[in-house]
Backbone as a printed PyTorch tensor [residue, N CA C, xyz], in Angstrom:
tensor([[[ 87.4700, 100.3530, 101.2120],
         [ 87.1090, 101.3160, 100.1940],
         [ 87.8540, 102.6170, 100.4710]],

        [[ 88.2900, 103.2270,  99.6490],
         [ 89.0780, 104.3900,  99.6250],
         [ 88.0290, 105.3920,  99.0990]],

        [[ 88.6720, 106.8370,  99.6630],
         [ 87.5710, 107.9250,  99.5990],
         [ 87.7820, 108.3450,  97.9990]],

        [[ 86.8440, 108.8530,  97.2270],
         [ 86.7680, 109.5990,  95.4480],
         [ 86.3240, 110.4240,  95.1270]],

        [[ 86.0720, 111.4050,  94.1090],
         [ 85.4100, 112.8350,  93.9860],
         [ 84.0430, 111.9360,  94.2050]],

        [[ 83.3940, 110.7320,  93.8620],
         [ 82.4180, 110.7500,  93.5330],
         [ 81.7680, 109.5820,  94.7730]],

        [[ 82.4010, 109.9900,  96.0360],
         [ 82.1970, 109.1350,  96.9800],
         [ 83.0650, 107.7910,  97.4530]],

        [[ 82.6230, 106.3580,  98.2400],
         [ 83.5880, 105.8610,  98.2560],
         [ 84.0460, 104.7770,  97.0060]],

        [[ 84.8940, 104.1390,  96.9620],
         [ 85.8270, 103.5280,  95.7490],
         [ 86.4450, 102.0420,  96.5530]],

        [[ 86.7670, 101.0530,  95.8380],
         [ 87.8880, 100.0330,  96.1260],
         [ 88.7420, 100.3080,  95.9340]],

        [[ 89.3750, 100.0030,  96.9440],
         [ 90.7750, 100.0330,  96.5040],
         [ 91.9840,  99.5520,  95.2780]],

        [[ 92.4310,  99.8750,  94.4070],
         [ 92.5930,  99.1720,  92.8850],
         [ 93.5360,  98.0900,  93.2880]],

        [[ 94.8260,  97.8330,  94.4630],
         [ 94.9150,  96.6880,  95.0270],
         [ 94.1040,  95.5600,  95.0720]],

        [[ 93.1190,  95.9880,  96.1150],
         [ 92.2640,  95.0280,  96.8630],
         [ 91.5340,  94.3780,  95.4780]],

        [[ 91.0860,  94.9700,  94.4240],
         [ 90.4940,  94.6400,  93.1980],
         [ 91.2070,  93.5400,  92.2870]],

        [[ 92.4050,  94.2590,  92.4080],
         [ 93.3320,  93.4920,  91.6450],
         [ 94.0440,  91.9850,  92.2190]],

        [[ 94.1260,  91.4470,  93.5340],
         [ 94.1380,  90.9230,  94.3410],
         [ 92.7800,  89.6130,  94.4760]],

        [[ 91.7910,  90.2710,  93.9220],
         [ 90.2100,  89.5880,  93.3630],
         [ 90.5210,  88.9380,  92.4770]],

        [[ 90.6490,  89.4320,  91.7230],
         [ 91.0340,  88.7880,  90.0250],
         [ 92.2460,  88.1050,  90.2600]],

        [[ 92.9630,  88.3630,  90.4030],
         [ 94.0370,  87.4040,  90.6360],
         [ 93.5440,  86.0460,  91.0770]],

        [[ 93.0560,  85.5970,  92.1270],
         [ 92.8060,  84.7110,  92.8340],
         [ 92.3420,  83.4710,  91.8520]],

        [[ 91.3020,  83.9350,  90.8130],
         [ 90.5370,  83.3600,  90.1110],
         [ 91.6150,  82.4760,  88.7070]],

        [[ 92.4790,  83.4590,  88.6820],
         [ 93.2020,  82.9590,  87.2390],
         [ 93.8980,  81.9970,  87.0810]],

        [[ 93.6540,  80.4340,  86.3860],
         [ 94.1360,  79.6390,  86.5630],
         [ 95.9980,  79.4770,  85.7750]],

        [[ 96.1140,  80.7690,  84.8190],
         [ 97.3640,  80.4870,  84.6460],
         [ 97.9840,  81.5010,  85.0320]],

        [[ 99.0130,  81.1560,  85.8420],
         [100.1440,  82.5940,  86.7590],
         [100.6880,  83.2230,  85.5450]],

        [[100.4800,  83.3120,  84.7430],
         [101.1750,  84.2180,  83.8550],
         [100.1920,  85.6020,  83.0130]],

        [[ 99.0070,  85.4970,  83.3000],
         [ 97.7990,  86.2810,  83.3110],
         [ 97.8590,  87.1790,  83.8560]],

        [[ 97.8350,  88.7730,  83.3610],
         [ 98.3060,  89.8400,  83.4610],
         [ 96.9680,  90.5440,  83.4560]],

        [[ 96.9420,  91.7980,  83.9970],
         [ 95.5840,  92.8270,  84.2000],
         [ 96.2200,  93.8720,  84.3350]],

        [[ 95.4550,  94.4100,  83.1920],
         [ 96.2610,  96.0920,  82.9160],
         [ 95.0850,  96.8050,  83.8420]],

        [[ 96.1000,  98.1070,  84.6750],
         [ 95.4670,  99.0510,  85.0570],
         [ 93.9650,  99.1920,  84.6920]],

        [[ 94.0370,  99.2030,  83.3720],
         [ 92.7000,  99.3880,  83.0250],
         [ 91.6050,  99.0530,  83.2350]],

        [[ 91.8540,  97.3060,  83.1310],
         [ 91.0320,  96.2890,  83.7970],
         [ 90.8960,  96.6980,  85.2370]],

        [[ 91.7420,  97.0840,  86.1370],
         [ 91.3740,  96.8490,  87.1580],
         [ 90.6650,  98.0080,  87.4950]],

        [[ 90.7580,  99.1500,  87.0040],
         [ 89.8350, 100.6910,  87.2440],
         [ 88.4800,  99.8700,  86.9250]],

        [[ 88.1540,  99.5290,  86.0380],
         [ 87.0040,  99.3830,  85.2890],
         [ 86.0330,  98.1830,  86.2860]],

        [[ 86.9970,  97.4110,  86.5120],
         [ 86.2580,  96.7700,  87.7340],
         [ 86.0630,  97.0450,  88.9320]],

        [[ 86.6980,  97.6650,  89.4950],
         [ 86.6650,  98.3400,  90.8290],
         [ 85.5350,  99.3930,  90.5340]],

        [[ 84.6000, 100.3130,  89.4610],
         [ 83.5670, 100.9950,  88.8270],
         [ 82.4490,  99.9570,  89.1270]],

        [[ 82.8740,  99.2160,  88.5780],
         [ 81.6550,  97.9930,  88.5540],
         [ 81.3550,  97.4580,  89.6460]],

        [[ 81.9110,  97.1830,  90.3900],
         [ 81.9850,  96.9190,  92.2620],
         [ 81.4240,  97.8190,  92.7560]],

        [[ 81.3630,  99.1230,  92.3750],
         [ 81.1460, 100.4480,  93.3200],
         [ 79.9840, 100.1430,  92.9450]],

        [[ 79.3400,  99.8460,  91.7310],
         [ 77.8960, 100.6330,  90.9610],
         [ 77.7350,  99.2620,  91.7100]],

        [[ 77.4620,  98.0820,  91.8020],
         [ 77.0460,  96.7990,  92.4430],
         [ 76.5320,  97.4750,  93.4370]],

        [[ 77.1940,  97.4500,  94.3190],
         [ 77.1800,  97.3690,  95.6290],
         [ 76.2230,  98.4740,  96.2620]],

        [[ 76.3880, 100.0850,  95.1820],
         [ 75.2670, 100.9260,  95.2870],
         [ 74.0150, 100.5970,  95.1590]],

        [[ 73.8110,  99.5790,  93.9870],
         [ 72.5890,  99.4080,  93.6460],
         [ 72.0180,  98.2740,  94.8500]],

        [[ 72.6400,  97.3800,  95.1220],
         [ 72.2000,  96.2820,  96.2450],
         [ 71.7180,  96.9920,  97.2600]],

        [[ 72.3090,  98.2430,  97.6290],
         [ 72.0520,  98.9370,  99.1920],
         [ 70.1700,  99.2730,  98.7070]],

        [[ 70.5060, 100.0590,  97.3700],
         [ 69.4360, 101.1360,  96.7000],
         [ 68.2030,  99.7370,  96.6180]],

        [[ 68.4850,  98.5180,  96.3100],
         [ 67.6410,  97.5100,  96.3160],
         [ 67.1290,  97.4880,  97.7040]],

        [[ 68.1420,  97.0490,  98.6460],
         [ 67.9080,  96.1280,  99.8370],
         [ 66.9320,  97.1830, 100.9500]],

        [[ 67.5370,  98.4570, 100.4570],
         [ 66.4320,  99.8180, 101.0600],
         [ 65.3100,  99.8870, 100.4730]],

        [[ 64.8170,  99.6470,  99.6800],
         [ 63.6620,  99.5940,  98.9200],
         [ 62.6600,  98.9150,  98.9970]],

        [[ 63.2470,  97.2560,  99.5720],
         [ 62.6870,  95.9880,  99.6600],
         [ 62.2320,  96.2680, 101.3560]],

        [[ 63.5310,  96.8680, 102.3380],
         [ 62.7480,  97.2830, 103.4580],
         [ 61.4920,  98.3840, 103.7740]],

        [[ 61.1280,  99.2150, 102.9670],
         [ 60.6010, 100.4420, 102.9140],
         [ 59.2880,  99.4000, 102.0440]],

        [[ 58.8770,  98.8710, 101.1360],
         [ 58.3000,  97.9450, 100.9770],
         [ 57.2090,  97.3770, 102.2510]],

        [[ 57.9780,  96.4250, 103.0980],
         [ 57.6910,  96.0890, 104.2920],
         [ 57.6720,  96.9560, 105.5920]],

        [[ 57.5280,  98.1330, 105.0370],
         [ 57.1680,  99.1700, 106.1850],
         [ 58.3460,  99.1480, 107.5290]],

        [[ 59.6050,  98.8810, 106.6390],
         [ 60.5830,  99.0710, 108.0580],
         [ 61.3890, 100.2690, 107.3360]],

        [[ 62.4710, 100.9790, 108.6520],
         [ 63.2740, 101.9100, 108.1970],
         [ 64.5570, 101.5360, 108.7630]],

        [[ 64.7270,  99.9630, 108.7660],
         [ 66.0420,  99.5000, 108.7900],
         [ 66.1880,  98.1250, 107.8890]],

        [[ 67.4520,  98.1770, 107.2080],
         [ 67.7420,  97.2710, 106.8350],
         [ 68.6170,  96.0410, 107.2670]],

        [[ 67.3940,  94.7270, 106.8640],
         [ 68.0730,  93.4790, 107.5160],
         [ 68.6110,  92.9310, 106.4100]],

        [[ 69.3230,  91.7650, 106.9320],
         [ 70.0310,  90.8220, 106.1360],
         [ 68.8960,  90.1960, 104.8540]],

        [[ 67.5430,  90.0170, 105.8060],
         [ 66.6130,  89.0110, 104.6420],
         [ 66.0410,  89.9490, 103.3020]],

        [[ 66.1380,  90.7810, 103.6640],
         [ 66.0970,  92.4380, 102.7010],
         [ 67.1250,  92.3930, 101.1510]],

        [[ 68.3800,  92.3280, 101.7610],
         [ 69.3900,  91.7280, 101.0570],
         [ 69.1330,  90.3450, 100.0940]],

        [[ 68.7740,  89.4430, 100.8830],
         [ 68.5740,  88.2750, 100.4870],
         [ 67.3620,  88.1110,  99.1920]],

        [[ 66.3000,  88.9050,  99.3210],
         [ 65.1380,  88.8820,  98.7330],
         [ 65.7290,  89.6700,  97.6350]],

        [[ 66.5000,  90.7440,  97.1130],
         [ 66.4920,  91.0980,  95.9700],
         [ 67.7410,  90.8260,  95.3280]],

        [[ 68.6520,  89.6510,  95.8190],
         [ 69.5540,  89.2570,  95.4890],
         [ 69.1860,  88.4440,  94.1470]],

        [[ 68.8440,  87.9490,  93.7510],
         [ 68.3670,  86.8260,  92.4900],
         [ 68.1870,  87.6400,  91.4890]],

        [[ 67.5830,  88.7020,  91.7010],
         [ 67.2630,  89.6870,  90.5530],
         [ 68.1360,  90.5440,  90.1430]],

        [[ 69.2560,  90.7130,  91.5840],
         [ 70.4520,  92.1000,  91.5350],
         [ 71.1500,  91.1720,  90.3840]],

        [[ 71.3550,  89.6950,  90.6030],
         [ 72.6350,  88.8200,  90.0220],
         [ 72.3230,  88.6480,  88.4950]],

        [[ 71.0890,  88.6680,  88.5710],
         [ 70.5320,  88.3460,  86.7750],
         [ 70.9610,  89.8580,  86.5390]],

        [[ 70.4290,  91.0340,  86.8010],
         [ 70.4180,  92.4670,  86.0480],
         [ 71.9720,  92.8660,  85.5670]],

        [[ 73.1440,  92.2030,  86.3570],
         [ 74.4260,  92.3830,  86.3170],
         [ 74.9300,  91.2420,  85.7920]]])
């Protein structure tokens, strides 16, 4: 993740490099645009999973977060997105 006015960011490489992987015809192109817009969407993910997985621990009266924390509000993070 690379540093942003608005905290940290993906890298638009590393993003673009994602998508790639997936596309079954090599001639499938991703404009800049696409890839800003997803690398946004990655950031807001990944905020909200933490903002979940802290929540779900604080819940259970801990002030650290474990893996099963993660795990428990995963089903719901994947439907909301």
């Amino acid at each position: 993740m690379e540093a942003s006015e608005s905290g940290a960011a993906f890298k638009k490489e590393t993003v673009f490099k994602l998508l790639s992987l997936y596309f079954k015809d090599v001639k499938t192109k991703v404009s800049n645009d696409a890839v800003v817009l997803m690398a946004e969407m990655l950031k807001i993910f990944v905020k909200e999973a933490a903002i979940r997985a802290s929540k779900q621990a604080h819940t259970e009266d801990l002030d650290c977060v474990q893996v099963e924390h993660f795990e428990k509000i995963l089903p719901q993070l994947l439907l909301d997105f």
